[in-house]
C-alpha positions in Angstrom: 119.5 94.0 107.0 118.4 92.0 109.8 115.1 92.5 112.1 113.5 95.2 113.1 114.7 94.8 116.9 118.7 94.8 115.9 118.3 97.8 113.9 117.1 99.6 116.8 119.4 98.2 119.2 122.2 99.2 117.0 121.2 102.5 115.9 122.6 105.3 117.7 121.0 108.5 119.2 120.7 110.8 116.7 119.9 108.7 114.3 116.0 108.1 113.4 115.0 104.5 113.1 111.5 104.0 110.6 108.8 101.3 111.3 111.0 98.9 110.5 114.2 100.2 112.9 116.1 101.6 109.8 118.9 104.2 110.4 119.6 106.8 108.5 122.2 105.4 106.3 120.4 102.3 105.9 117.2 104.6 104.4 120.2 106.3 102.4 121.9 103.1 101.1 118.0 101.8 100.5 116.7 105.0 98.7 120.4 105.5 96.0 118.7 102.9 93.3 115.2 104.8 93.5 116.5 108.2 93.5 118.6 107.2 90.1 115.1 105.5 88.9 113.7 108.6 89.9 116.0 110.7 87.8 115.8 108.6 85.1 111.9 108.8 84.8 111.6 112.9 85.1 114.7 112.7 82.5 112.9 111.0 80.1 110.1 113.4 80.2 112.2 116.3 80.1 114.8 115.5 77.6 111.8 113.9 75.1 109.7 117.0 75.1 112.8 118.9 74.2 113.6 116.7 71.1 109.7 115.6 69.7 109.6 118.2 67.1 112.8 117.0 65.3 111.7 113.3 66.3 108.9 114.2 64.5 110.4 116.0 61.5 112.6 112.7 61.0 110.1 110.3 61.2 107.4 112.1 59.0 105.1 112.1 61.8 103.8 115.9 62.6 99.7 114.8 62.6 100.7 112.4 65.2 103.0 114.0 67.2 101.0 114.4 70.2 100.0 111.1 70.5 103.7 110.3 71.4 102.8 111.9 74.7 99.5 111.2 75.0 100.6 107.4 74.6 103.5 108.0 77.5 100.7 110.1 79.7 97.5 107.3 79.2 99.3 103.8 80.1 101.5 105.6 83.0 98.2 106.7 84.5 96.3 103.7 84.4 99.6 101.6 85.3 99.4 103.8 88.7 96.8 101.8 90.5 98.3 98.3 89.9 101.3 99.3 90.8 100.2 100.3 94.3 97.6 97.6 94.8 100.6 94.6 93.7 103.2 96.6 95.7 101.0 95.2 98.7 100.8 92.0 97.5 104.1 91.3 96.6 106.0 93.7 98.8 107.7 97.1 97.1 111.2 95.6 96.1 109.9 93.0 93.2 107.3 95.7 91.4 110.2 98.6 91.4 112.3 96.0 89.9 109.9 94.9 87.4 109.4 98.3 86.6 112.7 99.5 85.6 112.8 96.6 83.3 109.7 97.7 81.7 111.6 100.6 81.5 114.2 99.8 79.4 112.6 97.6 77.5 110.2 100.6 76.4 113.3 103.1 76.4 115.0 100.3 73.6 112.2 99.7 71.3 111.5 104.1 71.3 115.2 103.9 70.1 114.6 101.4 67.6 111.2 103.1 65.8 110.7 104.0 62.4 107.6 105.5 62.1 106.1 108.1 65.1 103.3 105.6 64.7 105.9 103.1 66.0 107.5 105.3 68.7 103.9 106.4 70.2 103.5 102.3 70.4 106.6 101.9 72.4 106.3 105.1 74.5 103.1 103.2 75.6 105.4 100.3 77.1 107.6 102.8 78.5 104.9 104.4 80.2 103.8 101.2 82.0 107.5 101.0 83.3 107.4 104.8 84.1 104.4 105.0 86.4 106.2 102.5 88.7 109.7 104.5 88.9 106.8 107.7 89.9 104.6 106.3 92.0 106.3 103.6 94.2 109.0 105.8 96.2 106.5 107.6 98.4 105.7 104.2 99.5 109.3 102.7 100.2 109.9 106.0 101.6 106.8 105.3 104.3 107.8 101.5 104.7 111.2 102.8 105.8 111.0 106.2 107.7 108.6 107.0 110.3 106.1 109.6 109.1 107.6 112.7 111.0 111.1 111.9 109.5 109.5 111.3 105.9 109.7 115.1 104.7 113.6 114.6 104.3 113.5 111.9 102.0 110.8 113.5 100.0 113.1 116.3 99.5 115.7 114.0 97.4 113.1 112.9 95.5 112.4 116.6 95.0 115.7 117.3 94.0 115.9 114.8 91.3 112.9 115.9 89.5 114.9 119.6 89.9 118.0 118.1 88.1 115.9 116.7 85.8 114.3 119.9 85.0 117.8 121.7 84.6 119.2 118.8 82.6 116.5 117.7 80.3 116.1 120.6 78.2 119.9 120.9 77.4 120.6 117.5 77.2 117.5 117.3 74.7 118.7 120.4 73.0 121.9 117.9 72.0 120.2 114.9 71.3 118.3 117.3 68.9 120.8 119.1 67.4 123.5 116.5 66.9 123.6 114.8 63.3 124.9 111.6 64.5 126.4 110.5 68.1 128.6 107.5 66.9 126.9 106.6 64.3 123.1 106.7 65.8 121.0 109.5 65.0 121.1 112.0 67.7 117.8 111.8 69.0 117.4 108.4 69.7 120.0 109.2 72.5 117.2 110.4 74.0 116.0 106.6 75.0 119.5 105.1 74.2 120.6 107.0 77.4 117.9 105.0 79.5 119.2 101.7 79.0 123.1 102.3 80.6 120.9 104.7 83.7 118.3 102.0 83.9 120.8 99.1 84.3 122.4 100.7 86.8 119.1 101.8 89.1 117.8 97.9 88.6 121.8 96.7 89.8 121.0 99.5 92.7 117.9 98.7 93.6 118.3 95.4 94.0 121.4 94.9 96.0 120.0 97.7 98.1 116.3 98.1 98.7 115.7 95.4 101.3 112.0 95.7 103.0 110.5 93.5 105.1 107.4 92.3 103.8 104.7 89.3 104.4 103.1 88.5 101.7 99.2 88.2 101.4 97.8 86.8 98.2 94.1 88.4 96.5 93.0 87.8 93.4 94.0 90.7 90.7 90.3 93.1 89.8 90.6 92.8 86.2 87.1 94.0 86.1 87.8 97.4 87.8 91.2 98.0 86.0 89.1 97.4 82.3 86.3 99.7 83.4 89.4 102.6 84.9 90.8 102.1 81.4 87.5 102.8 80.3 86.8 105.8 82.4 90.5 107.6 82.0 92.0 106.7 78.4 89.1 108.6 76.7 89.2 111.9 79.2 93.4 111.9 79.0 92.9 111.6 74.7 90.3 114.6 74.6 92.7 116.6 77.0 95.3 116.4 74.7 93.7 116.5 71.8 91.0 118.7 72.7 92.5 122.1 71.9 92.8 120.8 68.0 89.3 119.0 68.0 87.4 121.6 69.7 86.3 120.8 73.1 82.4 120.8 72.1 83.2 118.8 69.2 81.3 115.8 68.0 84.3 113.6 69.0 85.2 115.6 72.3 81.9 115.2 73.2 81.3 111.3 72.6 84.9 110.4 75.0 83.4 112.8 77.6 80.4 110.8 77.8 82.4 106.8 77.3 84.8 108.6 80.0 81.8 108.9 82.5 80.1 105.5 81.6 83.8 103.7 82.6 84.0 105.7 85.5 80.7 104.7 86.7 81.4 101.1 86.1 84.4 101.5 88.4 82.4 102.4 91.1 80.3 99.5 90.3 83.4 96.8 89.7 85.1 98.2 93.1 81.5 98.1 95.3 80.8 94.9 94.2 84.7 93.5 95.1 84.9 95.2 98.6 88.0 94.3 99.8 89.5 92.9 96.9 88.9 96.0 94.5 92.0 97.5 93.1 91.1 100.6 94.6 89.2 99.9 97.8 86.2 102.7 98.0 86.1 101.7 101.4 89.7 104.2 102.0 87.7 106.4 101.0 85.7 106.5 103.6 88.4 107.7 105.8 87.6 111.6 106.1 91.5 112.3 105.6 91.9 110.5 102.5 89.2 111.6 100.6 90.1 115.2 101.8 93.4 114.8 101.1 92.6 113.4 97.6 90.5 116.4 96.8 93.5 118.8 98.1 96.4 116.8 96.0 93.9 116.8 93.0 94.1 120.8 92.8 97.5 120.7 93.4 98.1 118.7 90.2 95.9 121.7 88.3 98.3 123.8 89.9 101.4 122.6 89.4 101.1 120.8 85.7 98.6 123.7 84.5 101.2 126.5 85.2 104.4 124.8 84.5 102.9 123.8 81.1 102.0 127.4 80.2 104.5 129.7 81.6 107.1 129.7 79.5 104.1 130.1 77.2 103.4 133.4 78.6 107.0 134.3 78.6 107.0 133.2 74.4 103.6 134.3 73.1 103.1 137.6 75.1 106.4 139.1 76.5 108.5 137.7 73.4 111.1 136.5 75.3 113.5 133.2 73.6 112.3 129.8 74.3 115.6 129.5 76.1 114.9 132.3 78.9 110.8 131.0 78.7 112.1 127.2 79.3 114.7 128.3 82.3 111.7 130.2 84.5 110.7 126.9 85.4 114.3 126.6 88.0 112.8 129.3 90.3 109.9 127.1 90.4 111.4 123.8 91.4 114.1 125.8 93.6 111.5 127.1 95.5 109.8 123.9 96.2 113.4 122.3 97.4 113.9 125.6 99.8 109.9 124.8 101.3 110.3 121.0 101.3 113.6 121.2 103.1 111.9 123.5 105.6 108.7 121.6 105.8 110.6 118.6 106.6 112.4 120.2 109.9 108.8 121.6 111.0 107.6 118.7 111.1 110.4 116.8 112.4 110.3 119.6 115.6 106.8 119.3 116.2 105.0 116.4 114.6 102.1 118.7 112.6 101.4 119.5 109.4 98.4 121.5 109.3 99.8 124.8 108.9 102.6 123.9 106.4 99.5 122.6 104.6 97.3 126.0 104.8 100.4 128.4 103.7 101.6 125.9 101.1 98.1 125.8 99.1 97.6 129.5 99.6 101.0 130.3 98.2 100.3 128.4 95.4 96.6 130.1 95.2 98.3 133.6 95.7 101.0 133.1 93.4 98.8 132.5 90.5 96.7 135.2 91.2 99.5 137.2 90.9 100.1 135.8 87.7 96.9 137.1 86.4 98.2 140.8 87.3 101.1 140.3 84.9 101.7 141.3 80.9 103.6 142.7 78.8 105.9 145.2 80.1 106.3 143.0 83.5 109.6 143.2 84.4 111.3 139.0 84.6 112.8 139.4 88.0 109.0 140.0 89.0 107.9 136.6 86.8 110.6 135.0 88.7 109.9 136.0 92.1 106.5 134.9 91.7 107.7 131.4 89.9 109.4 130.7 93.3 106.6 131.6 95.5 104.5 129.2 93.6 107.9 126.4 93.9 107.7 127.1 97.6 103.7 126.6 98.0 104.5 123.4 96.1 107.2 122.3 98.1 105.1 122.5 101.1 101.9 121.7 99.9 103.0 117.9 98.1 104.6 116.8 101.4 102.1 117.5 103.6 99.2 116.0 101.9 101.1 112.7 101.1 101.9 112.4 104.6 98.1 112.9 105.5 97.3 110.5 103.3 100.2 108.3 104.4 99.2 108.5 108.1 95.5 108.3 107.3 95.8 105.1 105.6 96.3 101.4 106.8 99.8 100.1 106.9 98.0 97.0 104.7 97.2 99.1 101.9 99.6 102.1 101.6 100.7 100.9 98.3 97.0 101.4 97.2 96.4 104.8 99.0 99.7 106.3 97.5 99.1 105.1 94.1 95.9 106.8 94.3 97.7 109.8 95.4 99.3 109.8 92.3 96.4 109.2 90.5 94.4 112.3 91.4 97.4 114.1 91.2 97.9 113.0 87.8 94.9 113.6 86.6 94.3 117.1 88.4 97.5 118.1 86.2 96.0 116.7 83.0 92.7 118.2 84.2 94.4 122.3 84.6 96.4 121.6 81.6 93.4 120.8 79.2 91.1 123.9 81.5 94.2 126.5 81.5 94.8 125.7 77.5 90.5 126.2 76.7 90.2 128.9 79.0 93.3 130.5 76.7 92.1 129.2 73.4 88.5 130.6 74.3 89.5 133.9 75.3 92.2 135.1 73.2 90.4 133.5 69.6 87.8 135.5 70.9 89.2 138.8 71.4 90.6 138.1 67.6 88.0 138.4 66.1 85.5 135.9 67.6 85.5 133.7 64.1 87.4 131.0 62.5 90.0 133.2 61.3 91.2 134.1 65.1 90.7 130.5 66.5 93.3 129.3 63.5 95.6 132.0 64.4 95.7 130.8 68.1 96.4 127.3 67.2 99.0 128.0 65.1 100.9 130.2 68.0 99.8 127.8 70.2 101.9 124.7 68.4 104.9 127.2 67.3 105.6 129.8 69.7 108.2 131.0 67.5 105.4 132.1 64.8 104.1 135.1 67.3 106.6 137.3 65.5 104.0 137.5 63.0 100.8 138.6 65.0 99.2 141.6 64.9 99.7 144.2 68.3 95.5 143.0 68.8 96.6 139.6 68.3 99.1 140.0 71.5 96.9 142.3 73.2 94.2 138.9 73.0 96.8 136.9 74.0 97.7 138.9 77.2 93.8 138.9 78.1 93.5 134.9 77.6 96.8 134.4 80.0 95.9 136.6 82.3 92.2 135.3 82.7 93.5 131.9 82.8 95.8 132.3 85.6 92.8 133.7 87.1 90.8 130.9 86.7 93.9 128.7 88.2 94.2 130.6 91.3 90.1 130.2 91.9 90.6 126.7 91.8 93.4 126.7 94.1 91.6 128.8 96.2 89.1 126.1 96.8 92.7 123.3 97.9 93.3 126.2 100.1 90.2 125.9 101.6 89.9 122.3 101.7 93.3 122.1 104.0 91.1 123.5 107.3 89.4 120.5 108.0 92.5 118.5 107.5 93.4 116.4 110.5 96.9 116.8 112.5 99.5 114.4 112.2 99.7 111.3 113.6 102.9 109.7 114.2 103.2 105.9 114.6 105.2 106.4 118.1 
């Protein structure tokens, strides 16, 4: 690829160059090594989630079962940030790179554990590898593609993470249930797989992804990433664990309060390091990124908080097999496709984004609302229906507020800006997952029979959906109440996104 001037001279009409003069086919050719990358990270997710509880009946490991998430969820998180802030150090191409190998390394030792002990250790490396393969396309995407071209490109990456929806659960479902898969034991397939995938994304990547870049060196904020780590790892541990600990617990309560003294020593480390904190607070100060931060940090309660718990719904309190319960989830990424595809033309047309914004976030408000009017006797098509009115609030809403942050921040530090996009995304769907799961827990143990007795018997249908053949009509009924309340309590907080996306300022293109 040569300079930016040739690549517009030789582009032809119809074919939209990005800041740098890229066509079309050159953003293609650029974007086939990420969009595998891509694949391969929301595969890994997928498929591993599918296979953990006969990973964990091999291994020996049930107690710590969860932690082989947790791991995957804590070092991709805090990975996020130094991804984005070394992206505009050292230009996209080199961290994506070094990502995937992270990867696979991660992906090879999770296949090589003996102990869940062991695989939650490696599922930590794998998550430092992962956060680059989710955070860093945004960001080629914007280095490549001007902004009102963007929503096109976001839609592939959109359709990967809908492939990997459809093909995780059934590929994990093998994995699973195979003995042996020449002569390996069939779930550790389900990180062998990563290593033939990964070689070929990093062969992909780095014959094709070439960005300009000029590189400026700062010295690395070790002090802000130690006190993030400090401020994140101990709210991401109580999320997941909270729901067995008991959210008012002695040891809940002691990570709430080491959470808030880390986070308050990141506002410290990053005050103090101006403009060489990891995460500048000065971006902040731009009106349309902290607004958009707040928006995309209700859209991760929305989207993690109810794709984690429907098929819940569809197990614990219409009875339905964890095979129809898993599938609702197509509508939901369908949807989004349909919207983002749609989005991406409106936008294209007339260079806004305002109003895609505004019906995206109240889709998603309205469609969990609607939720909270369902039970029992609902009929699916009507589940579904809504599922895809929540997919297409989604489709619009993620677009639109990474391009408002995009075109709100400086071309200097968009690496930084769309890592922590990700960030507050990431930690508004660990955030609604933990709220929707205590708002449940609370309300259905109580309507049990406020004691011991009915928070036990919600744990246990919680952790084995399959169990609920064995609860009382009152024990459903409670479960019905807790769902529907919860969904409630979703919606509400959408409601406020929804809200939040007036003030938003109108695109911006750099024309």
């Amino acid at each position: 690829m040569a300079n930016a001037a040739s690549h517009t001279d030789e582009a032809a009409p119809d074919q939209a160059d990005g800041p740098a003069g890229f066509t079309h086919r050159q953003i293609i050719t650029a974007l086939s090594g990420l969009l595998l990358a891509v694949l391969l990270a929301a595969l890994d997710q997928t498929i591993v989630s599918t296979a953990l509880r006969t990973i964990g009946d091999q291994l020996h490991g049930q107690t710590v079962q969860a932690w082989v998430i947790t791991g995957y969820l804590v070092s991709s998180t805090i990975a996020m940030p130094f991804y984005g802030k070394l992206s505009d150090i050292y230009g996209r191409k080199p961290l994506y790179l070094a990502a995937i190998v992270v990867f696979i390394i991660g992906s090879a030792a999770c296949a090589l554990a003996n102990s869940m002990e062991t695989l939650a250790v490696a599922r930590v490396v794998q998550g430092f590898g992962g956060a680059g393969l989710m955070s860093l396309p945004t960001a080629v995407i914007a280095d490549l593609a001007p902004v009102r071209e963007r929503g096109r490109y976001f839609s592939y990456l959109m359709m990967a993470w809908v492939a990997a929806s459809v093909l995780g659960p059934l590929v994990g479902g093998l994995f699973a249930g195979a003995g042996e898969i020449l002569g390996v034991t069939g779930w550790r397939w389900a990180f062998l797989i990563n290593l033939p995938l990964g070689l070929v994304a990093l062969l992909s990547v780095r014959k094709a992804l070439n960005l300009p870049h000029q590189r400026v060196d700062h010295p690395i904020d070790y002090r802000g990433a130690l006190a993030l780590a400090l401020g994140l790892v101990p709210l991401l541990i109580v999320a997941e664990e909270g729901l067995g600990w008991g959210w008012g617990s002695a040891r809940s309560l002691a990570l709430f309060a080491l959470s808030l003294v880390g986070l308050v020593l990141f506002v410290l480390a990053e005050r103090a390091r101006g403009l060489e904190a990891m995460v500048p607070l000065r971006l902040f100060r731009r009106g349309g990124i902290t607004l958009a931060t707040a928006v995309n940090f209700t859209i991760g309660v929305g989207i993690f908080g109810t794709v984690s718990t429907l098929p819940l719904f569809l197990q614990l309190v219409q009875g339905r097999s964890a095979t129809v319960a898993g599938l609702v989830i197509i509508p939901v990424m369908t949807g989004a496709i349909v919207s983002q595809t749609i989005c991406a033309k409106i936008i294209k047309k007339w260079n806004r984004y305002k109003k895609p914004a505004i019906v995206g976030l109240g889709s998603m408000a309205g469609a969990l609302l609607s939720l909270s009017a369902t039970g029992a006797d609902t009929p699916l098509w009507v589940i579904v229906l809504i599922a895809a009115w929540l997919g297409f609030g989604i489709g619009l809403s993620q677009t639109v507020i990474t391009l408002a942050i995009q075109s709100a921040a400086p071309k200097s530090e968009l690496g930084v800006a769309n890592a922590a996009s990700g960030l507050f995304r990431q930690l508004g769907g660990t955030t609604g997952a933990a709220v929707f799961m205590s708002v449940l827990f609370g309300v259905a143990a109580g309507r049990i029979d406020g004691a011991g007795d009915g928070a036990e018997a919600v744990r246990q249908a919680l952790s084995d959906p399959d169990s609920t053949g064995r609860l009382t009509a009152s024990a459903l009924d409670a479960f019905g109440a807790g769902f529907s309340t919860m969904f409630l309590v979703g919606g509400l907080i959408l409601a406020v996104g929804f809200v939040l996306t007036f003030p938003l300022r109108e695109l911006r293109d750099e024309e």
